[in-house]
Backbone as XML, in Angstrom:
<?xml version="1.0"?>
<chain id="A" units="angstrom">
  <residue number="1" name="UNK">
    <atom name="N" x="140.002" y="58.757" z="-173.563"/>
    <atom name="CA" x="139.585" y="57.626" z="-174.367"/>
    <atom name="C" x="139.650" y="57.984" z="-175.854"/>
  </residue>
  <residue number="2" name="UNK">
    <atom name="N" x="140.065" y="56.838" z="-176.954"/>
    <atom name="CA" x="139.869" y="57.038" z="-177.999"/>
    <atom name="C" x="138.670" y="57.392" z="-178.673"/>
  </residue>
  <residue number="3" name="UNK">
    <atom name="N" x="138.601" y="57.638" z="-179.937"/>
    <atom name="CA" x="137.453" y="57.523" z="-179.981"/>
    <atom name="C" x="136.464" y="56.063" z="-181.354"/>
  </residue>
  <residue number="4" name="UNK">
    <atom name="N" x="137.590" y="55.606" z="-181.137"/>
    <atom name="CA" x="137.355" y="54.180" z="-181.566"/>
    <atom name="C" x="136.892" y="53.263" z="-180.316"/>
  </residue>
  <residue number="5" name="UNK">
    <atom name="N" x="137.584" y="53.771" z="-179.056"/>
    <atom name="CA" x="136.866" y="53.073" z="-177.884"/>
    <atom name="C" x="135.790" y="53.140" z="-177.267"/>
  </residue>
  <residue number="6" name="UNK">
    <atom name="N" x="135.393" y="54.584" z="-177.596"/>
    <atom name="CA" x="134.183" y="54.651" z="-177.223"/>
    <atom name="C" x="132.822" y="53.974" z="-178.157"/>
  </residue>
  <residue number="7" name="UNK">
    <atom name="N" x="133.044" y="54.180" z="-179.393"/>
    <atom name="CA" x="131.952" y="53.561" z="-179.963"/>
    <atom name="C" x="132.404" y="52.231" z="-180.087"/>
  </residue>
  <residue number="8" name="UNK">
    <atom name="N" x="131.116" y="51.041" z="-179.849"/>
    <atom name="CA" x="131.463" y="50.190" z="-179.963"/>
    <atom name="C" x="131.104" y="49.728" z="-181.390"/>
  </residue>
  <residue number="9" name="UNK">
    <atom name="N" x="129.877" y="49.308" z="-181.197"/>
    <atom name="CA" x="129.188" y="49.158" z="-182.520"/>
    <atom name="C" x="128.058" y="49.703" z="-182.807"/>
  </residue>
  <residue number="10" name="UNK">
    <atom name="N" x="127.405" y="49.809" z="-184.057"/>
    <atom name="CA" x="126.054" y="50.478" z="-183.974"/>
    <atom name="C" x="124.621" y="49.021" z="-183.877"/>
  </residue>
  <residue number="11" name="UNK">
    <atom name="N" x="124.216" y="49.723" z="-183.596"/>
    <atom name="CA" x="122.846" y="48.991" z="-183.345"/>
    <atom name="C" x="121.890" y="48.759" z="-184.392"/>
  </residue>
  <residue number="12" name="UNK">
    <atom name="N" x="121.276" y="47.841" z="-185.100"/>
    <atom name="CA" x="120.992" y="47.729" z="-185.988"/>
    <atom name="C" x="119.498" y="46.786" z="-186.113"/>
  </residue>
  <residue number="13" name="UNK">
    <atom name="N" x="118.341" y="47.782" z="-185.485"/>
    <atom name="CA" x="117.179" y="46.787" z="-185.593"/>
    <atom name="C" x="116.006" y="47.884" z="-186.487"/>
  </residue>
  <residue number="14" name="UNK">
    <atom name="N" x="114.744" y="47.182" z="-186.367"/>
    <atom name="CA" x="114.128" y="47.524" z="-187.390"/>
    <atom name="C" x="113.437" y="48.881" z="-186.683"/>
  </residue>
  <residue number="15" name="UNK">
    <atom name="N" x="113.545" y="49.135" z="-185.054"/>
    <atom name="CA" x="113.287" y="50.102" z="-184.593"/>
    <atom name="C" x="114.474" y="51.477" z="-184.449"/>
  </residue>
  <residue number="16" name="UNK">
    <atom name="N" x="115.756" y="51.194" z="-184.739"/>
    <atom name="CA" x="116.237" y="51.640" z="-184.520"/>
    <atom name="C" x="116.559" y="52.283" z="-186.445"/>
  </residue>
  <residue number="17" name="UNK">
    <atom name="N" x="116.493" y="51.456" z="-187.552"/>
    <atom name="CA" x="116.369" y="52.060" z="-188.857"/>
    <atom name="C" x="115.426" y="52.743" z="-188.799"/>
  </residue>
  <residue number="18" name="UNK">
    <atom name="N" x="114.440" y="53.099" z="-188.299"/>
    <atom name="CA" x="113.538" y="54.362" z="-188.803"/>
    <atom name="C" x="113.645" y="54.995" z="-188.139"/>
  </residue>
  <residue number="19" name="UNK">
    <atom name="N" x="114.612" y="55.330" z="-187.317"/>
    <atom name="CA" x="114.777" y="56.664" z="-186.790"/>
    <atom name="C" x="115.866" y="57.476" z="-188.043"/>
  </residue>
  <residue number="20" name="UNK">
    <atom name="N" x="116.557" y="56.491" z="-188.870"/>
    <atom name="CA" x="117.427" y="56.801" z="-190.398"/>
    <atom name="C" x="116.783" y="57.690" z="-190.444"/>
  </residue>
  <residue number="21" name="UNK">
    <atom name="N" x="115.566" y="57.930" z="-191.295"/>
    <atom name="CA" x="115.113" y="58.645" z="-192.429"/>
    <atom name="C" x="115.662" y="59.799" z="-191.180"/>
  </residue>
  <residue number="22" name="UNK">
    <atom name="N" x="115.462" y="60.301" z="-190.178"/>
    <atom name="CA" x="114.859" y="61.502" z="-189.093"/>
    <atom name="C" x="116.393" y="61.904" z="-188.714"/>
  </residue>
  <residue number="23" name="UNK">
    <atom name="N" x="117.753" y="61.274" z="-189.145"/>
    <atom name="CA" x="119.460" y="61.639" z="-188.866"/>
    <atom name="C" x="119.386" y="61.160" z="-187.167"/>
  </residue>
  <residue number="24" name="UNK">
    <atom name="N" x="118.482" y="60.286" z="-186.931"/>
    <atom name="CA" x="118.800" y="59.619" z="-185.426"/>
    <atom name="C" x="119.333" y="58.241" z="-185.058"/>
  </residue>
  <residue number="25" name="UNK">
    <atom name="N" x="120.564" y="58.182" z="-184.845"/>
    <atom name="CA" x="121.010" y="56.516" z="-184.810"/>
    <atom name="C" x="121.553" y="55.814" z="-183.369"/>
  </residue>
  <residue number="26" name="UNK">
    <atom name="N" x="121.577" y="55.319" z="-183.459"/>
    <atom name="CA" x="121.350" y="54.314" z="-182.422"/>
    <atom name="C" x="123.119" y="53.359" z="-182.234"/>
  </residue>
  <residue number="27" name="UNK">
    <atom name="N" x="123.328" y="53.228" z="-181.209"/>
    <atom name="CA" x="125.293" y="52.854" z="-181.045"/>
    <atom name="C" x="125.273" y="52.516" z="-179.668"/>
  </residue>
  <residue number="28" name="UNK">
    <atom name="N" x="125.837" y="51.316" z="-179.383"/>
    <atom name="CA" x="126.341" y="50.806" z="-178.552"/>
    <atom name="C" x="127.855" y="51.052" z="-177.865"/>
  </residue>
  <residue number="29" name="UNK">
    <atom name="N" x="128.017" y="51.907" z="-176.962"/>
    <atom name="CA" x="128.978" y="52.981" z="-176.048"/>
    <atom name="C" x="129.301" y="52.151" z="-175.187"/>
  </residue>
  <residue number="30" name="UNK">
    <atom name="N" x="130.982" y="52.672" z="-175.078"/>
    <atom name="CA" x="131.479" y="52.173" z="-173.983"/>
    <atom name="C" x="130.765" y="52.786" z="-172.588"/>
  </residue>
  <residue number="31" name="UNK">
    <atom name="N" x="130.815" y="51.658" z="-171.463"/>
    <atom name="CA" x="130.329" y="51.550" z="-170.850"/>
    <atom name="C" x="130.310" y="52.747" z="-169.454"/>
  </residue>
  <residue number="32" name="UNK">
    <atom name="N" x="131.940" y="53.492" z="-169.504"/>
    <atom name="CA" x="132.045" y="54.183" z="-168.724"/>
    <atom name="C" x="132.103" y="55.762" z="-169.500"/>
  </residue>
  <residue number="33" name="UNK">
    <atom name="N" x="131.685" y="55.897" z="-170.595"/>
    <atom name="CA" x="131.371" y="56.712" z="-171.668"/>
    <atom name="C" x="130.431" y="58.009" z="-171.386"/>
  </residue>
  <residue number="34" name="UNK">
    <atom name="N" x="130.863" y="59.002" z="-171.603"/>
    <atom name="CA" x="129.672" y="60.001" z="-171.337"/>
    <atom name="C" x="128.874" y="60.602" z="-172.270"/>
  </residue>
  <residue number="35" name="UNK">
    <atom name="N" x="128.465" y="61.864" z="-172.438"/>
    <atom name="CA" x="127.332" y="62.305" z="-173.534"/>
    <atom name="C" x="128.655" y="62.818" z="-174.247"/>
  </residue>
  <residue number="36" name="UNK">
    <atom name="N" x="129.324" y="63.862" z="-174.105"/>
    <atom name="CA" x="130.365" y="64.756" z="-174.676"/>
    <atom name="C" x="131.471" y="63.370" z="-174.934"/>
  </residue>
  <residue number="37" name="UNK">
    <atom name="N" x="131.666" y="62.545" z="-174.442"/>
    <atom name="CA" x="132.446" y="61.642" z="-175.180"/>
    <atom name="C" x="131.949" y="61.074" z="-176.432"/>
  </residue>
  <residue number="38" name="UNK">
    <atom name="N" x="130.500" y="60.791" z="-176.273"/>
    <atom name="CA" x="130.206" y="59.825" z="-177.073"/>
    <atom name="C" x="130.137" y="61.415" z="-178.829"/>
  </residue>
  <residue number="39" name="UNK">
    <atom name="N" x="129.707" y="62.138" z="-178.037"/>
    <atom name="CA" x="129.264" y="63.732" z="-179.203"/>
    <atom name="C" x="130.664" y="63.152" z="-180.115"/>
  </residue>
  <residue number="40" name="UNK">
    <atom name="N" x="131.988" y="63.951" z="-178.967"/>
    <atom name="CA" x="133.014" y="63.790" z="-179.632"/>
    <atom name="C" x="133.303" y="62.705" z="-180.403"/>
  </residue>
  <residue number="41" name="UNK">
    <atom name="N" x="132.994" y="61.310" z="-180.420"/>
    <atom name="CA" x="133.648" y="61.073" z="-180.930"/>
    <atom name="C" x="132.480" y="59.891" z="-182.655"/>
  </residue>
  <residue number="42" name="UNK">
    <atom name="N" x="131.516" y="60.091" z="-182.072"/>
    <atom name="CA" x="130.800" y="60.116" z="-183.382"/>
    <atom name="C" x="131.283" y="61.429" z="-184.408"/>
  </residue>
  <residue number="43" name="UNK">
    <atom name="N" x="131.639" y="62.654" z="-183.902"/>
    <atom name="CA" x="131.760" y="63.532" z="-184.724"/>
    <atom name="C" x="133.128" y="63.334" z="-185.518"/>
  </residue>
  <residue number="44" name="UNK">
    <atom name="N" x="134.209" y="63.197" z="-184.973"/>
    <atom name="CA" x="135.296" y="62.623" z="-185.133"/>
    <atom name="C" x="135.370" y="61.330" z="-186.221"/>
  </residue>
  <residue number="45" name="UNK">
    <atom name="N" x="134.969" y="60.507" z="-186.043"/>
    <atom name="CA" x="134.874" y="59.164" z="-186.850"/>
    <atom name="C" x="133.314" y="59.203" z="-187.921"/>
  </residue>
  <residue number="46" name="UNK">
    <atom name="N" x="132.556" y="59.973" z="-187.924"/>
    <atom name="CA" x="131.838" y="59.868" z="-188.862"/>
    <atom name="C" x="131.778" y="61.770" z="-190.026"/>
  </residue>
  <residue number="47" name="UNK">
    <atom name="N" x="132.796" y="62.354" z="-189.308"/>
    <atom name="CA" x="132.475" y="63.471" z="-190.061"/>
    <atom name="C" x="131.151" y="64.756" z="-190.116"/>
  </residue>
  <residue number="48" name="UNK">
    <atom name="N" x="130.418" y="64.629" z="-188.851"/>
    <atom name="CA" x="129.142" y="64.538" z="-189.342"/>
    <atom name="C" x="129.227" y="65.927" z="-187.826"/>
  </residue>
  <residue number="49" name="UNK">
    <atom name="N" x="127.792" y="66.979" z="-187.746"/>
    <atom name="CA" x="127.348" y="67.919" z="-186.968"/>
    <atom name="C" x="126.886" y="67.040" z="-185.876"/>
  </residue>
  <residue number="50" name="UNK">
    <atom name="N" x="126.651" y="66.677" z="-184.559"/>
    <atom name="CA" x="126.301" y="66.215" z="-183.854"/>
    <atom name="C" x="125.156" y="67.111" z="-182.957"/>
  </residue>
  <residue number="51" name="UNK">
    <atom name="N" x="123.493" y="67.090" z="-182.884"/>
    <atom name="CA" x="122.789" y="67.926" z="-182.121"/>
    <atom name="C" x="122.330" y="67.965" z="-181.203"/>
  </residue>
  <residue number="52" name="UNK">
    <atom name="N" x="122.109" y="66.054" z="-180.582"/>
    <atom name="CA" x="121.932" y="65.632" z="-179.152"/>
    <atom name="C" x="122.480" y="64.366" z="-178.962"/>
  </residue>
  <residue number="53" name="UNK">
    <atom name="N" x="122.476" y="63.844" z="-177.947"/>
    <atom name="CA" x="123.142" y="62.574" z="-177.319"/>
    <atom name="C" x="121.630" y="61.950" z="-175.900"/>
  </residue>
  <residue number="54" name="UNK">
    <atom name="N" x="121.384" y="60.918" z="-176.225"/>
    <atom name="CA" x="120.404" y="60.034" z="-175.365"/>
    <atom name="C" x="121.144" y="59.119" z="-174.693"/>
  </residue>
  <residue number="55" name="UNK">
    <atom name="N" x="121.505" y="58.608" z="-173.488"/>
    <atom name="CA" x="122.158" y="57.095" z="-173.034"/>
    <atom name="C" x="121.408" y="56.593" z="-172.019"/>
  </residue>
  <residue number="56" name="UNK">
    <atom name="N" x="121.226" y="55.500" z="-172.398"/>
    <atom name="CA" x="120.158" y="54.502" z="-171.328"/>
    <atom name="C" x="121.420" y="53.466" z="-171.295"/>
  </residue>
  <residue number="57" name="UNK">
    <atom name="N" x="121.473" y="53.041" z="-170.127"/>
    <atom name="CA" x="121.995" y="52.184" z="-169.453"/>
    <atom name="C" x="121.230" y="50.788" z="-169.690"/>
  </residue>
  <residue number="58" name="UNK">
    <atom name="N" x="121.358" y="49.678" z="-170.742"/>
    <atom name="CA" x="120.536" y="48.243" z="-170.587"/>
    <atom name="C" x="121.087" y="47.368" z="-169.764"/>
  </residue>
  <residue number="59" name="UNK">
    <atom name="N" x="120.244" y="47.232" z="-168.517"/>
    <atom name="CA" x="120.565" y="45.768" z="-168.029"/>
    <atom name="C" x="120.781" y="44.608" z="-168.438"/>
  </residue>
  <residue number="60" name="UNK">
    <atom name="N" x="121.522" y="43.180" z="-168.138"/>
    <atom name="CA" x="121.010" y="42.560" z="-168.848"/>
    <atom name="C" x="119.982" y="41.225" z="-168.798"/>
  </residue>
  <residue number="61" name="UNK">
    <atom name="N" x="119.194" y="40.441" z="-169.509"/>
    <atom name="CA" x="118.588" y="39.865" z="-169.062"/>
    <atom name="C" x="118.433" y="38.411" z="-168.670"/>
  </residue>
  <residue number="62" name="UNK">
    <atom name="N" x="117.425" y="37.842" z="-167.884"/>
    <atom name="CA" x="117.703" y="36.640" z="-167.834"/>
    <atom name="C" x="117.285" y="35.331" z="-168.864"/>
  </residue>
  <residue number="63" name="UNK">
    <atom name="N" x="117.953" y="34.830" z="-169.245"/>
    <atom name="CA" x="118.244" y="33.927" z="-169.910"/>
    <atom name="C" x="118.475" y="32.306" z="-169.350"/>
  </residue>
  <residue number="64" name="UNK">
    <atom name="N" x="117.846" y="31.304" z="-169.933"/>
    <atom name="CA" x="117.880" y="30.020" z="-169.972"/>
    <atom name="C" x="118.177" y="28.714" z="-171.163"/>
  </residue>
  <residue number="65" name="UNK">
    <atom name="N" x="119.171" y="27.835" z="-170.838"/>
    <atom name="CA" x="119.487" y="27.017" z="-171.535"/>
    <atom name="C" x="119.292" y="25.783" z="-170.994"/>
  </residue>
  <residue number="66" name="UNK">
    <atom name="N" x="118.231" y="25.357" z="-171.126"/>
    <atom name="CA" x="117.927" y="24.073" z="-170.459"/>
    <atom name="C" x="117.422" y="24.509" z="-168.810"/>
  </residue>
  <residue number="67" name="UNK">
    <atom name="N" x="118.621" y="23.425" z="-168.286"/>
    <atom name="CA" x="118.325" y="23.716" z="-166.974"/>
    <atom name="C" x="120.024" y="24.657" z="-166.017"/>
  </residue>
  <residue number="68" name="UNK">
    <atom name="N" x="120.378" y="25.555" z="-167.000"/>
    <atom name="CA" x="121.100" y="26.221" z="-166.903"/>
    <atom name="C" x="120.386" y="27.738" z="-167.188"/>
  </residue>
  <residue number="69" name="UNK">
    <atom name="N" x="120.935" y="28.615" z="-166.128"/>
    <atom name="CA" x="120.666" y="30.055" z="-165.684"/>
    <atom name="C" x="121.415" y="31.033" z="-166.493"/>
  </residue>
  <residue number="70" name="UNK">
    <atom name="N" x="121.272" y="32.314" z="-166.652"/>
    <atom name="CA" x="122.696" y="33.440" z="-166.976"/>
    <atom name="C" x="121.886" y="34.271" z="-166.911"/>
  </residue>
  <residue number="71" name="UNK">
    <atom name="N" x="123.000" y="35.231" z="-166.878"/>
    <atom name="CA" x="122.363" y="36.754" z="-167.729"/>
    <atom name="C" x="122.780" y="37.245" z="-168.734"/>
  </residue>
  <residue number="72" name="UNK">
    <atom name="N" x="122.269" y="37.802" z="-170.030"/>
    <atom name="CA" x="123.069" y="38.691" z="-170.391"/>
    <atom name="C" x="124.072" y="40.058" z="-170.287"/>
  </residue>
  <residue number="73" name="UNK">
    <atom name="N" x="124.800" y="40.561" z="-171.117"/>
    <atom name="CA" x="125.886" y="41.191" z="-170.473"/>
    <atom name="C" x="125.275" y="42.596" z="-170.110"/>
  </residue>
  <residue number="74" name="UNK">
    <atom name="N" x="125.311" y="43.756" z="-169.074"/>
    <atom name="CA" x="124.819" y="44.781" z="-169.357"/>
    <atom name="C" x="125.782" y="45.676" z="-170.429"/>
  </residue>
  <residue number="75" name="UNK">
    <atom name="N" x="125.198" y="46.947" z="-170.927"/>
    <atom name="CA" x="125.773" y="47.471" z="-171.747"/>
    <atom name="C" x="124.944" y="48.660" z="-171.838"/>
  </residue>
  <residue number="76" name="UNK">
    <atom name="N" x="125.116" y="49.982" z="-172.587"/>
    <atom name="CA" x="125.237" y="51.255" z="-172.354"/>
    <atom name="C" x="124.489" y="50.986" z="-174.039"/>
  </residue>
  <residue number="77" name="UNK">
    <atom name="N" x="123.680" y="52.088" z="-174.249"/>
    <atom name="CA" x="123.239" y="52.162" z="-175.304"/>
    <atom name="C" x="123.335" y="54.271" z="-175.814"/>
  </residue>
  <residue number="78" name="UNK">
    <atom name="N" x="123.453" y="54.528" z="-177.145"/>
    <atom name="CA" x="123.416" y="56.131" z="-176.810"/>
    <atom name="C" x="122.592" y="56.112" z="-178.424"/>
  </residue>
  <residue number="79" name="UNK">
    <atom name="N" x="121.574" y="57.598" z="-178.333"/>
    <atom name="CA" x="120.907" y="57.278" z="-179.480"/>
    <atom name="C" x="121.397" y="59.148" z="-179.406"/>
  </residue>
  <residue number="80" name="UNK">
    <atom name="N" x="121.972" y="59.546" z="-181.010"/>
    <atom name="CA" x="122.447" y="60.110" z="-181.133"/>
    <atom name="C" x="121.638" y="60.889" z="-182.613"/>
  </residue>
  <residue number="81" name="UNK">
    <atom name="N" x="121.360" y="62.190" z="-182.445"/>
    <atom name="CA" x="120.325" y="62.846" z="-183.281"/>
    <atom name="C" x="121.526" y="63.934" z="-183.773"/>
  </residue>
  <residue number="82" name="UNK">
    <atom name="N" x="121.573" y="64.430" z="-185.278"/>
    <atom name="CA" x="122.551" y="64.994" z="-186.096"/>
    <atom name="C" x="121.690" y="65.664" z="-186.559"/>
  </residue>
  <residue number="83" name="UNK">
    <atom name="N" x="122.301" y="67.010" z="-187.063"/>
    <atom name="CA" x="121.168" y="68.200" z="-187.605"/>
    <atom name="C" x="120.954" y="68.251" z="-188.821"/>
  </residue>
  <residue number="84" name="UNK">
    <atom name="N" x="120.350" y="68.986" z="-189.126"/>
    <atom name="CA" x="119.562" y="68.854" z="-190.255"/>
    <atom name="C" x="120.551" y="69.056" z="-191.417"/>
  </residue>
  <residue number="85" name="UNK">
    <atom name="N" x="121.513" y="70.101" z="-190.962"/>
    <atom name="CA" x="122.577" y="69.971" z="-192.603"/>
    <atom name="C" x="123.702" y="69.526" z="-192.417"/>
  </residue>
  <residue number="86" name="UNK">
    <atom name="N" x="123.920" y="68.496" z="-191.542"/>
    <atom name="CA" x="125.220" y="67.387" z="-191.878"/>
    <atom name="C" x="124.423" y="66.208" z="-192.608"/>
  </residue>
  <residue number="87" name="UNK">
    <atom name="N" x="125.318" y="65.508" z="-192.534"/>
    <atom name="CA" x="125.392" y="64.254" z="-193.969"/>
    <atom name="C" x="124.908" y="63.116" z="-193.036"/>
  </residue>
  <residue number="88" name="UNK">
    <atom name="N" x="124.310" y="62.335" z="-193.825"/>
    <atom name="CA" x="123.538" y="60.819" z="-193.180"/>
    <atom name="C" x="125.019" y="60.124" z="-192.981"/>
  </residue>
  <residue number="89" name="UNK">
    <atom name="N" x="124.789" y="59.031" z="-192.299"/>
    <atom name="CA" x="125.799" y="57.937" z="-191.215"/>
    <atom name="C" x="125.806" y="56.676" z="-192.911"/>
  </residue>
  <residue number="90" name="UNK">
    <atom name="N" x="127.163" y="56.938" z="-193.042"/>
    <atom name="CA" x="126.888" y="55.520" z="-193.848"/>
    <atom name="C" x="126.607" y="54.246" z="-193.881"/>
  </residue>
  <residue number="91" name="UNK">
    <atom name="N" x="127.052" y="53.858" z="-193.305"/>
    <atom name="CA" x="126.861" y="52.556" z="-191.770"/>
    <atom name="C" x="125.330" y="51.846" z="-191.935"/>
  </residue>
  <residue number="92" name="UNK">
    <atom name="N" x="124.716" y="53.080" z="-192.009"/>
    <atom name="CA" x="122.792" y="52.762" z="-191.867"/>
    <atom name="C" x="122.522" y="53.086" z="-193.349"/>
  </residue>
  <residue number="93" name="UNK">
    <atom name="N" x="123.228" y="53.508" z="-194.227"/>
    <atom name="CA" x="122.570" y="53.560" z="-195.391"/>
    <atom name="C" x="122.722" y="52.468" z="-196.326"/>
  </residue>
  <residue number="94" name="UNK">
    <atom name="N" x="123.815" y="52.018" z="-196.198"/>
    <atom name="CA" x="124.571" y="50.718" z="-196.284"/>
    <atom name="C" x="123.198" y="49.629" z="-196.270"/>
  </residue>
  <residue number="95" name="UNK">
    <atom name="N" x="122.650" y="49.483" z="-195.165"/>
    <atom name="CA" x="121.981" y="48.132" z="-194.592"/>
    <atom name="C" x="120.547" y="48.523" z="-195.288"/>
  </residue>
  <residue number="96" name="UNK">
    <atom name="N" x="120.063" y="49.871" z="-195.543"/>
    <atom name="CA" x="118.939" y="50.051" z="-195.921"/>
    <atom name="C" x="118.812" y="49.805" z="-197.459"/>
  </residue>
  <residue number="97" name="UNK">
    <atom name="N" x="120.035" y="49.913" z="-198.216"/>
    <atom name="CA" x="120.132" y="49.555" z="-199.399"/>
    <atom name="C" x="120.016" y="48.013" z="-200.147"/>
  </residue>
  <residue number="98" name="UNK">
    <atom name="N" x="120.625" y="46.774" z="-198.940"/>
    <atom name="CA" x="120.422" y="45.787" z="-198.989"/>
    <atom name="C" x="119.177" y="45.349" z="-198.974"/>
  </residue>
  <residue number="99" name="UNK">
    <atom name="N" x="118.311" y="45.869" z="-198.385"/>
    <atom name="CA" x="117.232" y="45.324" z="-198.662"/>
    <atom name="C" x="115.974" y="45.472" z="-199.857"/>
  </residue>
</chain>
């Protein structure tokens, strides 16, 4: 796998910015994706030391529109912790500046 395929996008909530300050971020992984894939390829596309890899599997949930049913989609989540002397994720510094 590439490693544009594996990351999808990053994740971007108000629980997942304060793990910033701590070099822990949060990315939405392809689905059939592993820990050493996902290492590789954050390291690869962001430049950066990589020191652990987390992946929880999210189900997804149920949802209603009227009197119509669904679910949302499942999807793979990986929260990814960088050591202490590589460089912050720009991505998240970006969004923290906007505000």
């Amino acid at each position: 796998m590439q490693a544009r395929d594996v990351i999808l996008r990053p994740i971007i909530t108000e629980a997942s910015m304060s793990g910033a300050d701590k070099k822990v971020y949060v990315f939405e992984v392809n689905r059939k994706a592993t820990k050493t894939d996902v290492k590789a390829a954050i390291a690869e596309i962001f430049n950066v030391t990589v020191k652990k890899v987390n992946i929880a599997n999210v189900r997804g949930k149920n949802k209603r529109m009227g009197r119509y049913e669904g679910l949302t989609r499942n999807r793979k989540k990986a929260t990814v912790s960088l050591t202490s002397d590589s460089q912050a994720i720009e991505v998240f510094q970006n969004q923290e500046e906007k505000k």
